[in-house]
Structures are given as C-alpha cells and as structure tokens.
C-alpha positions in Angstrom: 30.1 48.0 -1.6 31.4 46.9 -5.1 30.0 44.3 -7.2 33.0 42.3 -7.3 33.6 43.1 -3.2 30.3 41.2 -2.9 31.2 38.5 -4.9 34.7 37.8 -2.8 32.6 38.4 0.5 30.1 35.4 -0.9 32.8 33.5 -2.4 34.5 33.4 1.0 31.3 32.1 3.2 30.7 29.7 0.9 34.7 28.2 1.8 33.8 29.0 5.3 30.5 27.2 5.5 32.4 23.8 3.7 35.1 24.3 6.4 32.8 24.3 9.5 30.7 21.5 8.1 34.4 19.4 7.8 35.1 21.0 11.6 31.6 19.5 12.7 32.9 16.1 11.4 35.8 16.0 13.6 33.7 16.8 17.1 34.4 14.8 20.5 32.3 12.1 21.8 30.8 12.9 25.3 28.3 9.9 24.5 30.2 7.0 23.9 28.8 3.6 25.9 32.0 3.2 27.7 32.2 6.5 29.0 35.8 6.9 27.1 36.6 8.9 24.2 36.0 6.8 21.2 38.4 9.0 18.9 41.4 8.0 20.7 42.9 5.7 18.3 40.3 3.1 19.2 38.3 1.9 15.6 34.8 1.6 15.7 33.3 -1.8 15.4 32.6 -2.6 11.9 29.3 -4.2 12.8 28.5 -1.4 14.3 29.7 1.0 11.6 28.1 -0.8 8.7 25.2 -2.9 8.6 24.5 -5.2 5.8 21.5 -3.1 4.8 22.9 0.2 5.0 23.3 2.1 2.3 26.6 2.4 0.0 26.9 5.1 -2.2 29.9 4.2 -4.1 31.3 0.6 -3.7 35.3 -0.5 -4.0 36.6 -3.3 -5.8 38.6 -4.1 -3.3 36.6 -2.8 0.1 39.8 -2.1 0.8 38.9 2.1 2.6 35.2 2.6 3.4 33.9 6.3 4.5 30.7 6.4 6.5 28.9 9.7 7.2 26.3 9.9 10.0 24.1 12.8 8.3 21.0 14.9 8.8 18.9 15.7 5.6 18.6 19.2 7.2 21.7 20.3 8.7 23.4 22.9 6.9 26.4 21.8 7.7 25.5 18.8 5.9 24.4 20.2 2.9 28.0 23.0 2.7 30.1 19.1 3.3 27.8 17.6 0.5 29.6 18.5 -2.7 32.8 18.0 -0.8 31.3 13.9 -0.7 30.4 14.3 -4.4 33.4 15.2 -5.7 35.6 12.7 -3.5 33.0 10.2 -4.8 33.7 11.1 -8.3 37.8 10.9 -7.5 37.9 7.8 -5.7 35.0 6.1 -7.6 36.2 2.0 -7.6 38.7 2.6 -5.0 36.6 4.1 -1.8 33.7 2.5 -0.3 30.9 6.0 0.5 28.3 4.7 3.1 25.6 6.9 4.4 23.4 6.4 7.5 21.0 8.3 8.8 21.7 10.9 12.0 18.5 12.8 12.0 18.5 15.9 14.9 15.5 16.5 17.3 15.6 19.5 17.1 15.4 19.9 13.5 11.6 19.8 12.5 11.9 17.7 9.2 14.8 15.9 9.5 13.5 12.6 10.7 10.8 12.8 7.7 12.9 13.4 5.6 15.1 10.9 6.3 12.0 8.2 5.9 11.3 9.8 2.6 15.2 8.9 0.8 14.5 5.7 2.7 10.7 5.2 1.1 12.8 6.4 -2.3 15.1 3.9 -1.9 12.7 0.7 -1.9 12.3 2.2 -5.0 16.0 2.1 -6.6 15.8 6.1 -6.1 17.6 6.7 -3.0 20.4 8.3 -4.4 18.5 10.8 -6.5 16.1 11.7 -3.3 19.3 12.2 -1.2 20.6 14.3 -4.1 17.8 15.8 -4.2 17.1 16.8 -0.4 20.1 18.8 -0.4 19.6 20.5 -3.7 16.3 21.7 -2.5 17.6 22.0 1.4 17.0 25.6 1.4 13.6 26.0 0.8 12.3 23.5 3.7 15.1 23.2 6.5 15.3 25.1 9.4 11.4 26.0 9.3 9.1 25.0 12.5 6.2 23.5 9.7 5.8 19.7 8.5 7.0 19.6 4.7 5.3 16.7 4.0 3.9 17.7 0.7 7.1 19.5 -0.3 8.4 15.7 -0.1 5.8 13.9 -1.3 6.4 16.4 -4.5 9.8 15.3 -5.2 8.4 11.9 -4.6 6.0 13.1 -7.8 9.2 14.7 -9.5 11.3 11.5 -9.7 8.6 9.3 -11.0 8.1 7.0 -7.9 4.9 4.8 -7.7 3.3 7.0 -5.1 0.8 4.5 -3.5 3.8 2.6 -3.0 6.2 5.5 -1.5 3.4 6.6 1.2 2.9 3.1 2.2 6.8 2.7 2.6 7.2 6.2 4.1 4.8 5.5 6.7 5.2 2.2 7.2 6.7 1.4 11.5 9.2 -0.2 9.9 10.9 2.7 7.9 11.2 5.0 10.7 12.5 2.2 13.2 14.9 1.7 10.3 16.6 5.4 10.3 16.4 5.3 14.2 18.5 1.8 13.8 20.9 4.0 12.1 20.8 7.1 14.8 21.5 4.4 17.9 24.5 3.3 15.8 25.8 6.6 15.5 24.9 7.3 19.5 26.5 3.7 20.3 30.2 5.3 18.7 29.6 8.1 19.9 28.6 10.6 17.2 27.0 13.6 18.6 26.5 16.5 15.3 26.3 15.9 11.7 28.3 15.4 9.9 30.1 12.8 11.1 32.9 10.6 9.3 34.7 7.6 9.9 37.1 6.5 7.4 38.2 2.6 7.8 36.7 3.0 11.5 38.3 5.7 12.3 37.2 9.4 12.9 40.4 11.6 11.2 41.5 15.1 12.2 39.7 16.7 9.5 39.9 20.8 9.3 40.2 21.1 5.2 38.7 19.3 2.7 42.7 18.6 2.0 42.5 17.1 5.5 39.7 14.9 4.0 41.5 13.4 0.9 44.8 12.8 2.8 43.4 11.1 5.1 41.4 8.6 2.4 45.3 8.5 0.7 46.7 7.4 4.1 44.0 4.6 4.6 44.5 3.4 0.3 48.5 3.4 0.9 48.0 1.3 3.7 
C-alpha cells in the first residue's frame, strides 16, 4: 500500500467517524415517559432541556437558537462530533446558545468519573478547559476496563486547579447526584446514545455536519 493510499484511507475514517457520531445524534427514543416518540415534531420542555445551572458553552445575545448536547466524556462518538461543536461554536459565537449536559454510559468504565471531574473543574472556572481537555486526551483512557482516576487528577495538576479543593468537589455526593440530574433529564426526553442534540427543543435530521449548520440557519431565520 502507498504512502499517499494510506493517507486517503485515514483521511476518509476520520469523515466517517464525524458522520456516525452526527448519525448517533439523530437516534429514536424507545424511552420517552409517555411511551410516544418524542422526535415527532413535539419540542422538548425547556425546563427540562436546560436547567438554570447547566452549563453553557457559548451564550447569544439574543437566546434566540440554543443547541444542547447530552454527551459522554468517553464515547467516541463524542469525541469524532467534538470539533464539529468547536467549530460551529466559533461560527455562530454571539448568535447560538451551546449547552452541554452530562449523559454518562454504564457501560463505559470512566465516563461517570469523568464527568464529576469537568464538573469538580468547573467549581473552579475550568470547566471548559477540562472538557476540552477530556477529549483531547480521550484516547489514552476511554474504552479501558481500569479506574483513571489519577490520569484525571493529573489534568487536574495540569490546569493549575487548587487540588485539595477539586478532590473535595470531585467526591463530594453532591457532584455525582449533579451529573445523574443531567442523565435523568436526557432519559426523561428520551435520549438513549451520545451524542445527542436538540436545537431550540427540537432533535433535527442530522446525517452531515451540513445537516447540522442548516438546521441552526433554519432555527436563526426563524
């Protein structure tokens, strides 16, 4: 195989992995409290949606469109949809609300830690950077059957957080009954993977990240 044969075949799973992350958004309740499908042109409560303490990542002047992803720190899926977020973050920045909440998956060994760890960052004024930084490292901890509590507790170290301070908060009840405030949410509308978006309450057909970006434009020329 040629150099440059490798480099289209990697080129093109890294298009593929952003386009199944995007697919993943776009999945069909089976969960939702009413027993119906919550897609079907019903929007999801906003109280519901977004609670006053969740966590914006970007903020509109207006509030007019808000996105809110549902997430897990350790889905891959999550991490191929990430710079997809970034960069529509950077476009719309002023005009589009960004609100993440946390989605952490059973199954996934380190999700729910790590989800108490941007949360512990955050009481700090770090939560972006820890978020940031959970995906940028995502590769070296997720998907492994071992705690990585001191991998965490090392970005902790690396961002310059008070670390008597973070273990308190990342151990504290109250963190963890905090991210599992924001899992019942998602399991209350319905969400069943990660990601999962809403865009002004609803959850678009979203197959591209064109998909994506029309369907912000729809909601701002509304």
């Amino acid at each position: 195989m040629t150099k440059n044969l490798k480099i289209s075949l990697a080129l093109v799973a890294v298009v593929l992995a952003v386009v199944a992350a995007l697919l993943a958004a776009n999945r069909t309740p089976q969960a939702s409290t009413d027993g119906t499908d919550a897609d079907q042109g019903k929007a999801a409560p906003g109280s519901v949606l977004v609670r006053s303490d969740s966590h914006r990542l970007s903020t509109a002047k207006d509030d007019k469109v808000t996105v809110v992803e549902f997430l897990d720190l350790e889905c891959e899926s999550c991490r191929a949809a990430f710079p997809v977020v970034e960069q529509l973050r950077e476009e719309y920045e002023g005009r589009v609300t960004f609100v993440m909440r946390y989605f952490p998956i059973p199954s996934h060994q380190n999700a729910e830690l790590a989800a108490r760890a941007v949360e512990a960052a955050a009481a700090q004024g770090k939560l972006e950077a820890m978020y940031q930084k959970m995906y940028q490292t995502q590769e070296s901890w997720g998907d492994q059957q071992v705690s990585h509590e001191e991998t965490f507790r090392g970005f902790a170290r690396e961002l310059g957080l008070d670390m008597k301070r973070f273990e308190a908060d990342w151990k504290d009840p109250a963190t963890a009954k905090r991210v599992e405030k924001d899992r019942q949410d998602g399991l209350a509308l319905g969400v069943q993977g990660t990601p999962t978006f809403f865009i002004n309450g609803q959850r678009p057909q979203i197959q591209t990240e064109q998909d994506f970006r029309a369907a912000i434009e729809a909601a701002l020329a509304k």
